[in-house]
mmCIF file of the C-alpha atoms, coordinates in Angstrom:
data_MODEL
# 
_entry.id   MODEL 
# 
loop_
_atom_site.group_PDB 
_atom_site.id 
_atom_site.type_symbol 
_atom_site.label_atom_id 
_atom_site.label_alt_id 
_atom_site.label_comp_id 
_atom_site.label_asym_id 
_atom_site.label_entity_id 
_atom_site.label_seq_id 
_atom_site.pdbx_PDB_ins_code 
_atom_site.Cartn_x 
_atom_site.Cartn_y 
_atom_site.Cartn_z 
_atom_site.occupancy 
_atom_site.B_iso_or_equiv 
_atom_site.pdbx_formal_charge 
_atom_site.auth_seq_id 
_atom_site.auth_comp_id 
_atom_site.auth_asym_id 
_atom_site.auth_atom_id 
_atom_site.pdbx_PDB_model_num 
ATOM 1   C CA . UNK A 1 1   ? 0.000   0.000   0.000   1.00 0.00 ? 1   UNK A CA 1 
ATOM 2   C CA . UNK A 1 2   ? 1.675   3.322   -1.329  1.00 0.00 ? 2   UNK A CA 1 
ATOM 3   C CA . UNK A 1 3   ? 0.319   6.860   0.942   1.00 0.00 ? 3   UNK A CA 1 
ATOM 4   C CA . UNK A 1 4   ? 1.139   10.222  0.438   1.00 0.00 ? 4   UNK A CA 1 
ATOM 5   C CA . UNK A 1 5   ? -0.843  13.482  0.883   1.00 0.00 ? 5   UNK A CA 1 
ATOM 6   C CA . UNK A 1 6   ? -2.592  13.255  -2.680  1.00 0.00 ? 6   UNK A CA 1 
ATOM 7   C CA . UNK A 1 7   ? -2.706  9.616   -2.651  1.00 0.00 ? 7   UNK A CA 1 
ATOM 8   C CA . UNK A 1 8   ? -4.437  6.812   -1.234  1.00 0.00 ? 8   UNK A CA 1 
ATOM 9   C CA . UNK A 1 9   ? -4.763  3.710   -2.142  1.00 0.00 ? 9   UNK A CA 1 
ATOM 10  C CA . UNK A 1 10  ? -6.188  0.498   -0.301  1.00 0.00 ? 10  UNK A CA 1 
ATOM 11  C CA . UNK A 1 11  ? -5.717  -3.201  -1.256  1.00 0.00 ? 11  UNK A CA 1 
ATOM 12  C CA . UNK A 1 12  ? -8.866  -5.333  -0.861  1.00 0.00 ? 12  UNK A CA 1 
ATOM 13  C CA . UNK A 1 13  ? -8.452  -9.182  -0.767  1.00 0.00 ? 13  UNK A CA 1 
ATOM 14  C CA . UNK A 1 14  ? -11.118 -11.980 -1.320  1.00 0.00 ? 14  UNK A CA 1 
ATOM 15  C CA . UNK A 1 15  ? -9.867  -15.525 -0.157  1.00 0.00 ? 15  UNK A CA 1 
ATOM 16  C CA . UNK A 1 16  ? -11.211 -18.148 -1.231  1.00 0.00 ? 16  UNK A CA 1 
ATOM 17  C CA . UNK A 1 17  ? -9.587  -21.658 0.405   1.00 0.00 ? 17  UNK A CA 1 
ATOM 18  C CA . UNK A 1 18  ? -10.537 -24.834 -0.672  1.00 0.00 ? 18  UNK A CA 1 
ATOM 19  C CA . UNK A 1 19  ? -9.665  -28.323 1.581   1.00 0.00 ? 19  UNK A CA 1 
ATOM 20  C CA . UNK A 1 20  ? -9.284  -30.848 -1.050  1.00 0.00 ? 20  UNK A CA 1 
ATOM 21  C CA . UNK A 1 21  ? -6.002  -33.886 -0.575  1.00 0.00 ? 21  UNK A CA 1 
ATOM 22  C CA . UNK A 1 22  ? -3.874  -29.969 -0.954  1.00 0.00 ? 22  UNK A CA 1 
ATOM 23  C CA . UNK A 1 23  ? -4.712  -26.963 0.336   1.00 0.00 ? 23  UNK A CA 1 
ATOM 24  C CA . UNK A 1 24  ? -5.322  -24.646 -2.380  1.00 0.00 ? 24  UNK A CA 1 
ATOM 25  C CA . UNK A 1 25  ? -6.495  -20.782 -2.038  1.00 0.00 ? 25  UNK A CA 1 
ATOM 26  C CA . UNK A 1 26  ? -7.181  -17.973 -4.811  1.00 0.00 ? 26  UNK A CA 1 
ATOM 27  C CA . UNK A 1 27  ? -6.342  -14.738 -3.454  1.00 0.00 ? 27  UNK A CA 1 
ATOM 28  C CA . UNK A 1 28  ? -8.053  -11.557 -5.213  1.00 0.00 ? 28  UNK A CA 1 
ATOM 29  C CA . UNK A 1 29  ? -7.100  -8.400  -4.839  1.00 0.00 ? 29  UNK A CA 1 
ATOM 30  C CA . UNK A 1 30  ? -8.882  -5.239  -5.959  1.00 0.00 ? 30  UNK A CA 1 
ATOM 31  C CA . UNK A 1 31  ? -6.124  -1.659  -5.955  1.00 0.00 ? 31  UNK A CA 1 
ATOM 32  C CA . UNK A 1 32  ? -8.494  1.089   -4.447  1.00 0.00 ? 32  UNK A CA 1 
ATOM 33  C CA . UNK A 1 33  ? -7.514  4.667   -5.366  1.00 0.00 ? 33  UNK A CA 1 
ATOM 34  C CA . UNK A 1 34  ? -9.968  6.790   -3.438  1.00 0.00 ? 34  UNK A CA 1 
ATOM 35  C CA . UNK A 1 35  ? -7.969  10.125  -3.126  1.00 0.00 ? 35  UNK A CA 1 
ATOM 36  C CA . UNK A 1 36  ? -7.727  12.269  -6.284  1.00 0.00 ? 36  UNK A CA 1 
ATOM 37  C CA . UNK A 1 37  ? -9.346  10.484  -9.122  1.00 0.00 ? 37  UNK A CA 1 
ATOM 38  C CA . UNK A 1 38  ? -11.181 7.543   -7.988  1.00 0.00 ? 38  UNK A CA 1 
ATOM 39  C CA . UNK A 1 39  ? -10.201 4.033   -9.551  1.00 0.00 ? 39  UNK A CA 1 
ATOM 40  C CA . UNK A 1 40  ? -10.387 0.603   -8.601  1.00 0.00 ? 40  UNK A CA 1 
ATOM 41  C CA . UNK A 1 41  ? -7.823  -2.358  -10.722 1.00 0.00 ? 41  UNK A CA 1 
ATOM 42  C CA . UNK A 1 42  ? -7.724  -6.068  -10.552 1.00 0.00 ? 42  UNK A CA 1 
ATOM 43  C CA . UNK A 1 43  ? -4.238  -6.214  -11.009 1.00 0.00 ? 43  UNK A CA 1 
ATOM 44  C CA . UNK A 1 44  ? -3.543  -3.946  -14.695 1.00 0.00 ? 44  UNK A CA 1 
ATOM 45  C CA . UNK A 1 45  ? -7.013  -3.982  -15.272 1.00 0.00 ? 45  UNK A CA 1 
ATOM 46  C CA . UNK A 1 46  ? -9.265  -0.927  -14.664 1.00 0.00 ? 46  UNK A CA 1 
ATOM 47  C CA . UNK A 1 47  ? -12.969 -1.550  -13.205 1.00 0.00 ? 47  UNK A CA 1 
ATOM 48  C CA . UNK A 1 48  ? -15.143 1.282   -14.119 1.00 0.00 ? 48  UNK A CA 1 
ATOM 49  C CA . UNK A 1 49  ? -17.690 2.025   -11.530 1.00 0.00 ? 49  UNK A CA 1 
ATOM 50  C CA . UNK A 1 50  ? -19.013 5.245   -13.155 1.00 0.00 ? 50  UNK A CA 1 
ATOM 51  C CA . UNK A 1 51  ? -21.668 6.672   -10.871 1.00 0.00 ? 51  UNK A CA 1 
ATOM 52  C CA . UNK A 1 52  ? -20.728 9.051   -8.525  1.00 0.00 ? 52  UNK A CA 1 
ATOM 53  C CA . UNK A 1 53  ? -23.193 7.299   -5.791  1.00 0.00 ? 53  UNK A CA 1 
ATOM 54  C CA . UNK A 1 54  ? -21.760 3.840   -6.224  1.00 0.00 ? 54  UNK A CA 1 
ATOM 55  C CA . UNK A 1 55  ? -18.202 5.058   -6.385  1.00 0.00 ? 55  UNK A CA 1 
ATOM 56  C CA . UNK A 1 56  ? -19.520 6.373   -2.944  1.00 0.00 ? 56  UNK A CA 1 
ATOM 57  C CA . UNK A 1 57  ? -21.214 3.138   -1.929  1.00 0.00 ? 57  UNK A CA 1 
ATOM 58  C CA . UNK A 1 58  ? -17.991 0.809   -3.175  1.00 0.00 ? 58  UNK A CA 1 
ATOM 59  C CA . UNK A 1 59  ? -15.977 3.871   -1.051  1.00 0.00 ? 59  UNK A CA 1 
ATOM 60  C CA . UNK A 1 60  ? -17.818 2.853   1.910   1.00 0.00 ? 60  UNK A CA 1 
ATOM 61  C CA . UNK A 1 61  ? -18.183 -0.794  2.148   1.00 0.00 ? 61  UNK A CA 1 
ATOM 62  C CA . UNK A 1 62  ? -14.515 -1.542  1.480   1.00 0.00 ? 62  UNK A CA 1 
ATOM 63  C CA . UNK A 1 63  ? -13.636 0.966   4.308   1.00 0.00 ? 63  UNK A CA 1 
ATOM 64  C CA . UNK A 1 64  ? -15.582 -0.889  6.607   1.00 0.00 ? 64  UNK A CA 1 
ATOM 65  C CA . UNK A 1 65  ? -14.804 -4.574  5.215   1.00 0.00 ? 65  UNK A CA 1 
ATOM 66  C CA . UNK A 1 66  ? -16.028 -7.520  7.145   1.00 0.00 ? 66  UNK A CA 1 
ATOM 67  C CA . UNK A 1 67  ? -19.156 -5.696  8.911   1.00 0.00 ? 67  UNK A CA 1 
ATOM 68  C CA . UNK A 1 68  ? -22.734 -6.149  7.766   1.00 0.00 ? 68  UNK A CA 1 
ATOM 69  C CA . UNK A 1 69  ? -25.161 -3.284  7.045   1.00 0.00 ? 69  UNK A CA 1 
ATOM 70  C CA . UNK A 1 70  ? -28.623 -3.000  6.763   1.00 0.00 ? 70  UNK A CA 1 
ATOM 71  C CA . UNK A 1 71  ? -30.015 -1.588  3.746   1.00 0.00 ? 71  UNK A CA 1 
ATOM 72  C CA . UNK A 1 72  ? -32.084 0.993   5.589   1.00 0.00 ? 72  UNK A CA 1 
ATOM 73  C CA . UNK A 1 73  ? -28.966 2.589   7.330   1.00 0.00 ? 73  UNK A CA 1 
ATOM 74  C CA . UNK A 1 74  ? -27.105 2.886   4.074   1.00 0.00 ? 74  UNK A CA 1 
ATOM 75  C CA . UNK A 1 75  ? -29.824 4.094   2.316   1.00 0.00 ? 75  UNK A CA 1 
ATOM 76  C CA . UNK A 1 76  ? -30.253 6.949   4.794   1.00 0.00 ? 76  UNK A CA 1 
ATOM 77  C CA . UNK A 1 77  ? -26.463 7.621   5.318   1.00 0.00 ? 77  UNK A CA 1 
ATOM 78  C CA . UNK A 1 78  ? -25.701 8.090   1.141   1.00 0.00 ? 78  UNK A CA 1 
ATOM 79  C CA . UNK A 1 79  ? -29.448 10.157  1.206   1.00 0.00 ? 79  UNK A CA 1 
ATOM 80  C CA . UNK A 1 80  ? -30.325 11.334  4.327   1.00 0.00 ? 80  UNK A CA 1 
ATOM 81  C CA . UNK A 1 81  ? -32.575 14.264  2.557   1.00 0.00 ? 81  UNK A CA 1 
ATOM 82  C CA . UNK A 1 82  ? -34.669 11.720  0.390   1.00 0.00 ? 82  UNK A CA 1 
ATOM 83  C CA . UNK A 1 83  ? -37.678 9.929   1.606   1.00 0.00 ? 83  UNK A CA 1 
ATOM 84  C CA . UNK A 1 84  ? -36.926 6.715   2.841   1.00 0.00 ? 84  UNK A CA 1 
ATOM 85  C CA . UNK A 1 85  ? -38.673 4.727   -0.342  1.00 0.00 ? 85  UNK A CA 1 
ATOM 86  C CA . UNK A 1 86  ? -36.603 6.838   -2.751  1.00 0.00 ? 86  UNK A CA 1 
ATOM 87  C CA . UNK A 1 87  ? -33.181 6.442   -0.977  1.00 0.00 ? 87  UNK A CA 1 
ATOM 88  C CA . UNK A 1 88  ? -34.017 2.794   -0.671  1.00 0.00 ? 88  UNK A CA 1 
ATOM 89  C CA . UNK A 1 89  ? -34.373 2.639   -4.549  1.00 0.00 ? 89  UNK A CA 1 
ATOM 90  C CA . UNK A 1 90  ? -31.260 4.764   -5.112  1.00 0.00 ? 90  UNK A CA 1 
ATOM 91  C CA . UNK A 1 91  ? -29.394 1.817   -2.839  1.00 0.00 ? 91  UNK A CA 1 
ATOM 92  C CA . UNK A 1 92  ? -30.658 -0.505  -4.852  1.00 0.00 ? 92  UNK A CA 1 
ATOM 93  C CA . UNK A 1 93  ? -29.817 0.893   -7.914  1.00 0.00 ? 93  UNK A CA 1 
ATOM 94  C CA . UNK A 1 94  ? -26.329 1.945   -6.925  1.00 0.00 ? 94  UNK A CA 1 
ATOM 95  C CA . UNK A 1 95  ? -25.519 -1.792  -5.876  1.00 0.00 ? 95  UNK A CA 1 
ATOM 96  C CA . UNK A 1 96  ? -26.417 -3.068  -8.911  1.00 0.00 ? 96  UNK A CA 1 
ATOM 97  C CA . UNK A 1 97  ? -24.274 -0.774  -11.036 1.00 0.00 ? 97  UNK A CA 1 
ATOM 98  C CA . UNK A 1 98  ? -21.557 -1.958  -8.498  1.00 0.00 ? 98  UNK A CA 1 
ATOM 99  C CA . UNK A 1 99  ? -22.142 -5.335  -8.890  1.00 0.00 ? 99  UNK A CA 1 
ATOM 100 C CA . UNK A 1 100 ? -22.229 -4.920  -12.867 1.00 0.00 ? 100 UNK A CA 1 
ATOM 101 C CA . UNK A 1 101 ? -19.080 -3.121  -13.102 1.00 0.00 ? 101 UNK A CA 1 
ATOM 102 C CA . UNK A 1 102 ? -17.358 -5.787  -10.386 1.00 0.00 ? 102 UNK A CA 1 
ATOM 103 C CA . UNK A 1 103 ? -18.653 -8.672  -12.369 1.00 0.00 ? 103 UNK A CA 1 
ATOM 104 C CA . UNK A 1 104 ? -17.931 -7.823  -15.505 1.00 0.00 ? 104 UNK A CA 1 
ATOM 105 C CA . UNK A 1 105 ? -14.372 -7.424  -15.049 1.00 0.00 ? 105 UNK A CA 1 
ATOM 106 C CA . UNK A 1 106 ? -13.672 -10.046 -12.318 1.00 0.00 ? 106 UNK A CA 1 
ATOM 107 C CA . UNK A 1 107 ? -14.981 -14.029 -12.091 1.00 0.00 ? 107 UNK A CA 1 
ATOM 108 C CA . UNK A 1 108 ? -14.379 -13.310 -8.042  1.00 0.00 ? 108 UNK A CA 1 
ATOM 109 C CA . UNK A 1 109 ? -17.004 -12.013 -6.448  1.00 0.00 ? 109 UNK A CA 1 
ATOM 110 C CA . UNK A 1 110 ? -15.799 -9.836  -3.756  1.00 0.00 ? 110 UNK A CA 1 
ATOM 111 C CA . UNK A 1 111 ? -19.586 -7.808  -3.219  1.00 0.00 ? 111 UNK A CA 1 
ATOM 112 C CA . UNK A 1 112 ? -21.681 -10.498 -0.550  1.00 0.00 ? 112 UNK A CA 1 
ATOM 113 C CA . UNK A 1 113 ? -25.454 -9.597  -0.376  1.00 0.00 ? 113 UNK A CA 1 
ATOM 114 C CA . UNK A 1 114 ? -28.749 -10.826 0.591   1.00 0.00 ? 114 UNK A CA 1 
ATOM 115 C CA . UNK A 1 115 ? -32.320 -9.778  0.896   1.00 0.00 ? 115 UNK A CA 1 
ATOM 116 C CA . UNK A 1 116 ? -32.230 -8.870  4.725   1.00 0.00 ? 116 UNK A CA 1 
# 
């Protein structure tokens, strides 16, 4: 991980083991860059999250890795000045661009979700 005043970047990992006769794991790892121009690579290439609300939503969820949220409390943190049923929709739409642009360029999924 490389720091400096205009730059920040944060290296994301997805593990995934497997306990066969060996021990095999695939290790993932997404390059964050959320200072300056935000960018996320799987090693040289480039994912393209393009809304500014997912970038925010992605921005989010990797800083706080490993914890579950609630949909509700997400929804109201990204739009606290929208009615509830329209911030709700706006979550749901930014996590599927998300998911889109993370799928598309990756066969690991790194983004866990359910209906809760």
């Amino acid at each position: 991980m490389r720091t400096s005043p205009l730059f920040m970047s944060i290296v994301f990992t997805s593990r995934t083991c497997y306990t066969l006769p060996y021990l095999l794991v695939k290790v993932a790892v997404l390059e964050v860059h959320l200072l300056g121009k935000f960018e996320v690579r799987d090693g040289k290439r480039v994912i393209n999250i393009a809304s500014r609300p997912a970038q925010s939503l992605f921005a989010y969820l990797i800083l706080s890795a490993g914890t579950s949220h609630r949909r509700e409390k997400l929804a109201g943190l990204l739009w606290p000045d929208s009615l509830e049923e329209t911030a709700r929709d706006n979550l749901r739409h930014a996590l599927w661009r998300m998911r889109k642009a993370l799928e598309a360029a990756s066969s690991t999924r790194f983004l866990h979700a359910d209906d809760v």
